[in-house]
C-alpha positions in Angstrom: -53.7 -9.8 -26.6 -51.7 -8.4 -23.9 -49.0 -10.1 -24.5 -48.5 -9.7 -28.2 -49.2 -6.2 -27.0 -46.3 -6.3 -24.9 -43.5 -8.2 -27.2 -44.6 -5.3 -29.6 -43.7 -2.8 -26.9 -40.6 -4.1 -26.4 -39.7 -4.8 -29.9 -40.5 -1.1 -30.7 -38.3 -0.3 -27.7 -34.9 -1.9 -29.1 -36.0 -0.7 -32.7 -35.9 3.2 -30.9 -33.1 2.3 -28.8 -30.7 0.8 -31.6 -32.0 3.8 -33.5 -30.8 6.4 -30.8 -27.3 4.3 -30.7 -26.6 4.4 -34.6 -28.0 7.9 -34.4 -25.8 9.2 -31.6 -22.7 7.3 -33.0 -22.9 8.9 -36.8 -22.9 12.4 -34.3 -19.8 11.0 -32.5 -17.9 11.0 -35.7 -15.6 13.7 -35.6 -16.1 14.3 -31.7 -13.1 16.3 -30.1 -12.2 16.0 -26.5 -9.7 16.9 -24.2 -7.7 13.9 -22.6 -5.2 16.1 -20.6 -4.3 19.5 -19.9 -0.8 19.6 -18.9 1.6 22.6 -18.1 4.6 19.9 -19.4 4.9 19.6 -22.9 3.5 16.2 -24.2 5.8 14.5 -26.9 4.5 11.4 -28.2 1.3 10.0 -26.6 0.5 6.5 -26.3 -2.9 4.4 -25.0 -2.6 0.6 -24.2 -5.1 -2.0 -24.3 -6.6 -1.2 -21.5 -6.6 2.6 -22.2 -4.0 3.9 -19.6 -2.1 6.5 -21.5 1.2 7.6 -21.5 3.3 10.6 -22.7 7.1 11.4 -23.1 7.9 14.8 -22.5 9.2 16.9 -25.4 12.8 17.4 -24.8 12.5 21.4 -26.3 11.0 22.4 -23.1 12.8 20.5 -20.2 11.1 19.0 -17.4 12.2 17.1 -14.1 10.0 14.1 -15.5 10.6 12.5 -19.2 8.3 10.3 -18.9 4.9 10.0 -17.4 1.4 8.4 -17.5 -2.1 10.2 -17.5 -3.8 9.8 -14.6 -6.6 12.5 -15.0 -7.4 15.2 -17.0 -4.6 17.5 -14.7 -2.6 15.0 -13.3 0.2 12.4 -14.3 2.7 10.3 -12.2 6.4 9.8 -13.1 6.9 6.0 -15.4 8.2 3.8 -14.8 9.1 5.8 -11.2 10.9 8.6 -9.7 14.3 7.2 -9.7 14.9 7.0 -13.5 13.3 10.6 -14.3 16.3 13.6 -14.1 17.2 17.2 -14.1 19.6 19.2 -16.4 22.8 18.1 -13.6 22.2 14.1 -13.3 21.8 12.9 -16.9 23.3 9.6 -16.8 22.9 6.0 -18.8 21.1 4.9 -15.9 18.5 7.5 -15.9 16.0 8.6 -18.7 17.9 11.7 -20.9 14.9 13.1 -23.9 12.9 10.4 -24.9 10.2 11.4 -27.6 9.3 8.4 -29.8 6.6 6.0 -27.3 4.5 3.1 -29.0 2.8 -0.2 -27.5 3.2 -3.4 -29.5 -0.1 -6.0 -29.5 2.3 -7.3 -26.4 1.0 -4.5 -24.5 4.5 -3.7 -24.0 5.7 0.2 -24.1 8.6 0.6 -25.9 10.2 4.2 -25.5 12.8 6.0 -27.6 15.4 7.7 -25.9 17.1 10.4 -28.3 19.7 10.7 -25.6 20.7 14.8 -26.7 22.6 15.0 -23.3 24.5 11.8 -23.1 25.5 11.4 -26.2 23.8 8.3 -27.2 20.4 6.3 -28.1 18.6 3.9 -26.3 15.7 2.2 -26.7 14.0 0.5 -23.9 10.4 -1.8 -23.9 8.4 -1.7 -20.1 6.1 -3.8 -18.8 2.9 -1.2 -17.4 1.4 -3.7 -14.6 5.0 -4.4 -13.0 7.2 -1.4 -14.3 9.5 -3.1 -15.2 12.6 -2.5 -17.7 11.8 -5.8 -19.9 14.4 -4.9 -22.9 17.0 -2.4 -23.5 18.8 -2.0 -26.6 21.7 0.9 -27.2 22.1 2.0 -30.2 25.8 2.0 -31.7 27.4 5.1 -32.8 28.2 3.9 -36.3 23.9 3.9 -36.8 23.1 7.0 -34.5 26.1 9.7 -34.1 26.2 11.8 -31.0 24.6 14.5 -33.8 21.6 11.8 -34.7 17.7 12.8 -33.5 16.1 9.6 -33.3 12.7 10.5 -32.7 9.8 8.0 -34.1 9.4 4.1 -33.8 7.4 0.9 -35.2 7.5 -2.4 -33.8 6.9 -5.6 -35.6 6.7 -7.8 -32.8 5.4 -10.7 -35.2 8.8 -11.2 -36.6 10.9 -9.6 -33.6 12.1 -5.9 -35.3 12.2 -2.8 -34.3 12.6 0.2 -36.9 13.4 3.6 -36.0 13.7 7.1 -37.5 16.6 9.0 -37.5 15.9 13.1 -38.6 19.3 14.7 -38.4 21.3 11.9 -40.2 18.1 10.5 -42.1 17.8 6.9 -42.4 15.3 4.1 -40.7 17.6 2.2 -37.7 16.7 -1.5 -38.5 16.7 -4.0 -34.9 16.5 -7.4 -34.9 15.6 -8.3 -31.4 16.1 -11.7 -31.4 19.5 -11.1 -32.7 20.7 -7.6 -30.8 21.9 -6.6 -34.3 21.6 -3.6 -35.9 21.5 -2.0 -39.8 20.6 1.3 -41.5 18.3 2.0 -44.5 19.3 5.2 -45.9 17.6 6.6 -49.4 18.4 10.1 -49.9 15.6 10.9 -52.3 12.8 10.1 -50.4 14.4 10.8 -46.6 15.4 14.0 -47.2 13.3 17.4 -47.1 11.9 19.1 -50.1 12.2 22.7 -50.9 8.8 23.7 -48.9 8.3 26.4 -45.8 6.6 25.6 -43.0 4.1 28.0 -42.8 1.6 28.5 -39.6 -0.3 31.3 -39.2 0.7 33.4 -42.1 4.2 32.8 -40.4 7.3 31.0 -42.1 9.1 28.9 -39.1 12.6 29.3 -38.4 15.6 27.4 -36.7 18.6 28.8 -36.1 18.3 31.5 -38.6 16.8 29.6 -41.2 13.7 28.4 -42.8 13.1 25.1 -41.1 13.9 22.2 -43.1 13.1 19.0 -41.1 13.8 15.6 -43.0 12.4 11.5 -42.1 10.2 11.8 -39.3 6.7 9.9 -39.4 7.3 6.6 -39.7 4.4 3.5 -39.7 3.9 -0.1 -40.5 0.6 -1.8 -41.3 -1.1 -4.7 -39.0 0.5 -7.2 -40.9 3.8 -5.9 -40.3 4.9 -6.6 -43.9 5.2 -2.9 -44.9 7.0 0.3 -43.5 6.0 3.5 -44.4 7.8 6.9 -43.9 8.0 10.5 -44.7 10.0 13.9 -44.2 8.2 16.5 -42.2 9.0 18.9 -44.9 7.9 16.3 -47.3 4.4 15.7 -49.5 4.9 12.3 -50.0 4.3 8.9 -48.3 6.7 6.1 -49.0 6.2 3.0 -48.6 9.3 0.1 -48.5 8.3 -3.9 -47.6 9.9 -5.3 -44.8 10.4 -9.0 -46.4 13.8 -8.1 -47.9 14.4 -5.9 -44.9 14.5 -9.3 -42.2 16.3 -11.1 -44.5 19.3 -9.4 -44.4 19.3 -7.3 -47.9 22.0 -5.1 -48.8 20.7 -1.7 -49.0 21.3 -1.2 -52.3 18.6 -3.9 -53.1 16.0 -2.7 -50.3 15.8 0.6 -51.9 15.0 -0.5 -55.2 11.5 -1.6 -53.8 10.2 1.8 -52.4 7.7 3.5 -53.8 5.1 6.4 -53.3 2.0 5.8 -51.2 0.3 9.1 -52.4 0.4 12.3 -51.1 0.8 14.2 -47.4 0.8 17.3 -45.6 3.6 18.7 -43.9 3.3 16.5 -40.6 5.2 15.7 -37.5 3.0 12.2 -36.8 1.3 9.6 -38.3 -0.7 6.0 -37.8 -2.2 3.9 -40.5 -5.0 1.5 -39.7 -6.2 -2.0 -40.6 -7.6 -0.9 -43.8 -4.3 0.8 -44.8 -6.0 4.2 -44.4 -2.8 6.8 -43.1 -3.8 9.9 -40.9 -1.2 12.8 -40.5 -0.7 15.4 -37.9 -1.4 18.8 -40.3 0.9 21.2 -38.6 0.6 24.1 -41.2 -3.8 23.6 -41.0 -4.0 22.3 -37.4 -6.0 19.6 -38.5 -6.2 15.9 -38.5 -5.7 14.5 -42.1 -6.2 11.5 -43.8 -4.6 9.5 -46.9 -7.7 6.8 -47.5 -6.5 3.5 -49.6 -7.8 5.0 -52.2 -5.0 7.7 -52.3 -7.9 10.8 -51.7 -6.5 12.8 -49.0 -8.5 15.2 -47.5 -9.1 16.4 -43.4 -11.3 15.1 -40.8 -10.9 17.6 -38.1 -9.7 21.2 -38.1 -9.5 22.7 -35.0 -7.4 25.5 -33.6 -7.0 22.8 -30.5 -4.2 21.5 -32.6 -1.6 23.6 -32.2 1.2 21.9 -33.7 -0.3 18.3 -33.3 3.1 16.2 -32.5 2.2 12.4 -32.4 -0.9 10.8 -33.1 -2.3 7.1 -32.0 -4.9 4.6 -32.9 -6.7 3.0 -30.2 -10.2 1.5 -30.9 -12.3 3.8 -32.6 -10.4 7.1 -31.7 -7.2 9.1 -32.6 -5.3 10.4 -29.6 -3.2 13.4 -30.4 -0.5 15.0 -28.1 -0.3 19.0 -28.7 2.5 20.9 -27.8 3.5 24.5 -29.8 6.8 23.4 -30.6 6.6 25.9 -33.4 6.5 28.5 -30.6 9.2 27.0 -28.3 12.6 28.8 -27.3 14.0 26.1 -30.2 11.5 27.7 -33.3 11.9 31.4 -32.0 15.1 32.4 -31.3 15.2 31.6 -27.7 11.7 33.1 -26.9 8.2 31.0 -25.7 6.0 32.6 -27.3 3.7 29.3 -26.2 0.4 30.3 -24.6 -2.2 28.4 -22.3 -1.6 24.4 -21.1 -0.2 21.7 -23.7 -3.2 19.3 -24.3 -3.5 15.4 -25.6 -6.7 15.1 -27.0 -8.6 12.4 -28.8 -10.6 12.0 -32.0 -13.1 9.8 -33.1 -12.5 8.9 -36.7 -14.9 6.2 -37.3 
């Protein structure tokens, strides 16, 4: 007796306790916490396998370090060291200049685009994290990214050895074939350029330079299998999508922009990831909210929260979403030469399922 007694103890104590775990994870749905508070500007964030996470620093607000990685909630280190970080009066090709765009591959390697707005030029470099090393380098040639190009976001399709990149001032998607060190440009006015659409965030309509902020290809992602890109203007409402098949083989891009077509619709956003089950989720920069375009073309918001204040770049890593914020909108560049930025610059994370 006592020990059926005790099995059904037990047994009633993993029923309870598996009932607590499914409870408390349904509650963890939607959780919002803080990753970092920073008093640098966080760019593009990025979280490898084993969770270390990394952030560029946005070039709009200049800081002795361009690139860092998270080491506590109020702390960071220089990456890969010291000696490749600069100031405003050593920019140099050996040196980092304003990288932004940072992504891992399923190498674990983390590639970081350098938009190069002080020397002239772009370069795109991979690192390995546990040595910090350089592993590749690749410079982009002028005839793909002019000295007046803002090459900002990045995929990698390490499967088939391709890098594609977004260019915002002279929109088109940079096409690398690693393997190969050669280079090609998909441009398609249509769907790269802005629409006709303010930016508005808190009753206010943005400005650059005098005028309404138009801001063209920006987010761009791939799915697992690598066989599809897809891409958007910031001042945009749709997603695009383009496969990648005639892309590797060398088409002419006449041909490659027959095959792209709309995804469904977006927000205005400055980020986006899309997940195994081709769900897309957007940085909502006019609602400060994470948003989501499901497979089944619904889109609709999973966390509003005055915490994102302008949400830049957002990852997937596991279970959550990790978001770098930044107030770009209220940066010397959106307003005229004044910060009008208040409080630290956060990367936070979101768990979406």
């Amino acid at each position: 007796m006592k020990s059926i007694c005790l099995k059904l103890s037990i047994l009633f104590s993993l029923f309870f306790l598996k009932s607590i775990a499914i409870v408390a994870q349904e509650k963890a749905i939607g959780t919002l916490e803080v990753v970092a508070e920073l008093e640098v500007t966080p760019g593009n964030v990025a979280v490898s396998k084993e969770g270390r996470i990394f952030s560029s620093i946005h070039p709009f607000r200049p800081s002795n370090y361009q690139l860092v990685e998270i080491t506590s909630k109020s702390t960071y280190v220089p990456f890969p060291n010291e000696q490749v970080q600069s100031t405003s009066d050593n920019k140099s090709d050996n040196k980092l200049d304003a990288p932004l765009g940072i992504i891992f591959d399923n190498k674990n390697r983390l590639w970081v685009l350098d938009v190069g707005l002080n020397i002239g030029h772009t370069r795109l470099f991979a690192y390995d994290i546990d040595t910090r090393k350089e592993v590749l380098r690749f410079d982009i040639p002028l005839e793909f990214a002019p000295s007046t190009s803002f090459v900002q976001d990045l995929v990698v399709d390490e499967i088939n050895g391709f890098v594609y990149l977004a260019d915002v001032r002279n929109p088109g998607i940079i096409v690398i074939d690693i393997r190969k060190n050669e280079f090609s440009k998909i441009i398609d006015i249509p769907s790269m350029q802005p629409e006709d659409i303010d930016i508005i965030i808190d009753n206010m309509v943005h400005y650059r330079k005098g005028k309404p902020v138009r801001i063209s290809l920006d987010a761009i992602t791939i799915s697992v299998d690598r066989d599809t890109l897809y891409y958007g203007p910031m001042n945009g409402t749709k997603w695009y999508k383009v496969p990648t098949k005639q892309i590797r083989e060398g088409a002419e891009n006449e041909e490659i922009i027959k095959h792209i077509a709309v995804v469904g619709k977006k927000p205005i956003c400055d980020g986006a990831a899309t997940d195994e089950n081709y769900n897309h989720y957007f940085t909502n920069i006019q609602n400060n909210s994470i948003d989501v375009l499901s497979k089944d073309g619904t889109l609709s918001t999973i966390k509003k929260s005055p915490f994102f204040d302008w949400p830049d770049s957002v990852r997937i890593q596991g279970d959550w979403l990790y978001i770098a914020t930044n107030q770009i909108h209220k940066s010397p560049a959106f307003g005229e030469g004044i910060e009008r930025s208040t409080g630290l610059f956060r990367i936070l994370k979101l768990k979406f399922k």
